[in-house]
N, C-alpha and C positions, 0 to 999 in steps of 0.2 A: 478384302474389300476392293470392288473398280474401282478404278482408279485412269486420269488423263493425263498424270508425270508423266512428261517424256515426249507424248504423242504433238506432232509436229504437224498441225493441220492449214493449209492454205484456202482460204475464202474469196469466192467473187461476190462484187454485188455487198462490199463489206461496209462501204460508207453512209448506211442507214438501216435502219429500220430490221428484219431477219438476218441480216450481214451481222452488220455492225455486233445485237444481242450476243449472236452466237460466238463471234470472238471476243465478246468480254469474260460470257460465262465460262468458256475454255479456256482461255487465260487465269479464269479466278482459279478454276480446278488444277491448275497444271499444266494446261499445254501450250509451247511454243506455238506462236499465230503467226501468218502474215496475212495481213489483210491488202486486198486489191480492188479496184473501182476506178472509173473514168476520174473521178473529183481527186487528185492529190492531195490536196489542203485537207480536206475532210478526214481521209484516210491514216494521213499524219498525224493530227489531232488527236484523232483514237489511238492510235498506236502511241504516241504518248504519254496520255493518258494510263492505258494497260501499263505502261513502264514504272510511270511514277506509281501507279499502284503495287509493286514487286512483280508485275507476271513478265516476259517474254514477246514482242514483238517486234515485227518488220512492216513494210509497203511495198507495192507494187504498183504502178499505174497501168491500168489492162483494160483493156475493150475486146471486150469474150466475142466479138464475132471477129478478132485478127487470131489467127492461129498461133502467130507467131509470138504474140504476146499472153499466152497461155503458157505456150515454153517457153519464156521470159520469167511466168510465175512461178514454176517447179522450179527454175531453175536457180530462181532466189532464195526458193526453200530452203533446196540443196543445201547452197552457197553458203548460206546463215547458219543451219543448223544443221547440217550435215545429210538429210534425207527429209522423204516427205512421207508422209506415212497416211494423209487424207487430203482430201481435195472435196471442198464445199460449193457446189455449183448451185449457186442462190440467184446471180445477177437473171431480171428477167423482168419485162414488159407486157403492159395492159393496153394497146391502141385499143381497144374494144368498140364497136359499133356494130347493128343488123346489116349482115350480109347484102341487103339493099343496097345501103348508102356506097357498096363495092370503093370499098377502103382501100384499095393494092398497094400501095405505100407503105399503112397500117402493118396488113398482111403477112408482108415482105419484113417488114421489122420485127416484129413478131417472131417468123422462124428462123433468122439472122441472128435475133438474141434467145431468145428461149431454146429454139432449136441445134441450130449451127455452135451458138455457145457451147452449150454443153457437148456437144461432139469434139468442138476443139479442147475442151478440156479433160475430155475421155483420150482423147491422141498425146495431148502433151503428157498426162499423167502416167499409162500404161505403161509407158518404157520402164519410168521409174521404178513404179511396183513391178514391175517382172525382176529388172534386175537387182531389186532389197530384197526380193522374195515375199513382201508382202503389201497391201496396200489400200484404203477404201478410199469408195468414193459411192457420195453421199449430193443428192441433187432434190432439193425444193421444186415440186410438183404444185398440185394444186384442185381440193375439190372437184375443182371445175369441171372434171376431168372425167369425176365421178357420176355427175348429175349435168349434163349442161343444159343451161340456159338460156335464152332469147340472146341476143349479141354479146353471145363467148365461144360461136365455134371454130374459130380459129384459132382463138388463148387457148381453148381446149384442144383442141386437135395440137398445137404445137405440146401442149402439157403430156397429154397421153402417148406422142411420140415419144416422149424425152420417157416415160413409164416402160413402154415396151424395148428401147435400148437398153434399160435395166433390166429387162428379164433374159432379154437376147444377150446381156454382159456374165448375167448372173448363170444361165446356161452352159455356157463358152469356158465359164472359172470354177471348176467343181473340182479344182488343182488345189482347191485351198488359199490361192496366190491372192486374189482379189474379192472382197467384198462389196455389196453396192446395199443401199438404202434408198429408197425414194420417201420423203417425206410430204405431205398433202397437206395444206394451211387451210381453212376455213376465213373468215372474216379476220383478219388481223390489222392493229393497227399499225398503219404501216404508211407512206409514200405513192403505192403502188398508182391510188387514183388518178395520180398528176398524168400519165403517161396516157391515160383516156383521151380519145379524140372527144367522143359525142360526149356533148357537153351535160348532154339529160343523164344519160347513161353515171357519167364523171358522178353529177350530184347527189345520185341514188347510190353508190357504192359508197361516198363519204357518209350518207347518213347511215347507210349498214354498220359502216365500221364503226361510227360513232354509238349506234346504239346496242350492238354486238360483239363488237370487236372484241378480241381478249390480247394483249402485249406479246410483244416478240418473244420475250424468255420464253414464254411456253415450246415454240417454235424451236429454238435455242436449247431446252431442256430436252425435248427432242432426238436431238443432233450429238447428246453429249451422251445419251442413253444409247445410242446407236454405237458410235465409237468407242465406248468404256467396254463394249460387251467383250469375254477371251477368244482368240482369232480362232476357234472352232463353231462359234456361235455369230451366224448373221441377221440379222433385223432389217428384213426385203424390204415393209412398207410399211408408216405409220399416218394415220390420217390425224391431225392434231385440228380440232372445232370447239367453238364454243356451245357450252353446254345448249345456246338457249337458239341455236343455227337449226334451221330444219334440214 
């Protein structure tokens, strides 16, 4: 039977919403968590939480576009539980607005966290897995990416870059040493809308999610299907949507 005993997974982006699920559910399963996010308080709480439930957690306070607080994460991993065997790059931003309103601010934040994040957490984590000799990593993408939209091409375009470092990772590790997963979210409920500038745009995603949305676990469920699989076996890309999403 898979099985997550054991597996030592570090999460960004873990203080709500896709974060948060996925270190509960691999916690429930078995695996050592550390969860990481700007909000400390929040972070702690969950991890808490997990504890007083029987599972295995840590924190980290991280802001994915400082590199060095990416190796700050592994290296709590480490620390705590002796190696890092996943690394969940979830933390990620919606400024969304039509290209018109020339958002550069937006823009910039956008590939700062969605993009630049996960690079820095592709730099911090690699060492690690080269020298355990094994390691995944596993990053929340997004529809978007698939179909885009009227004011998401730059959520997209930053999504689909963070897709093609996975295949350019996935290329490069055909050693066996590293595994990648990109996973693609559909309407979920989630946070994410807050981080919308356009305010039209903001209210039309909340009602999506509100009348489409399906919960993080699904997302989460996901994440645990990818990792649990035996390290001959990699799972590139999963698109997780609601049934009733076109």
């Amino acid at each position: 039977m898979l099985s997550l005993d054991g597996k030592i997974v570090a999460i960004t982006g873990a203080s709500g919403g896709i974060g948060e699920a996925t270190a509960r559910l691999l916690a429930q399963r078995g695996a050592a968590v550390v969860l990481s996010a700007r909000r400390s308080e929040r972070i702690d709480a969950i991890a808490q939480d997990i504890r007083e439930q029987g599972g295995r957690a840590a924190t980290c306070v991280v802001d994915v576009t400082k590199a060095e607080d990416l190796r700050r994460l592994v290296s709590t991993a480490i620390d705590r539980f002796g190696r890092i065997d996943v690394l969940v790059n979830n933390a990620g931003i919606a400024p969304i607005s039509p290209l018109a309103d020339l958002d550069t601010e937006g823009w910039s934040a956008m590939i700062d966290v969605n993009l630049r994040g996960t690079l820095n957490g592709i730099a911090a984590a690699l060492p690690a897995f080269r020298e355990q000799g094994s390691g995944h990593l596993v990053s929340i993408v997004s529809v978007a990416g698939l179909t885009v939209s009227p004011s998401m091409a730059v959520y997209a375009a930053t999504k689909n870059a963070v897709r093609t470092v996975h295949e350019g990772l996935r290329r490069e590790s055909t050693d066996g040493v590293v595994r990648t997963t990109a996973i693609s979210p559909g309407y979920i409920r989630t946070d994410l809308a807050d981080s919308m500038a356009d305010p039209h745009v903001r209210e039309q995603t909340r009602k999506n999610m509100d009348a489409m949305g399906i919960p993080p676990a699904a997302v989460a469920r996901a994440v645990a299907f990818a990792i649990e699989q035996p390290a001959d076996v990699e799972i590139g890309e999963i698109n997780v949507r609601p049934t009733v999403q076109a």
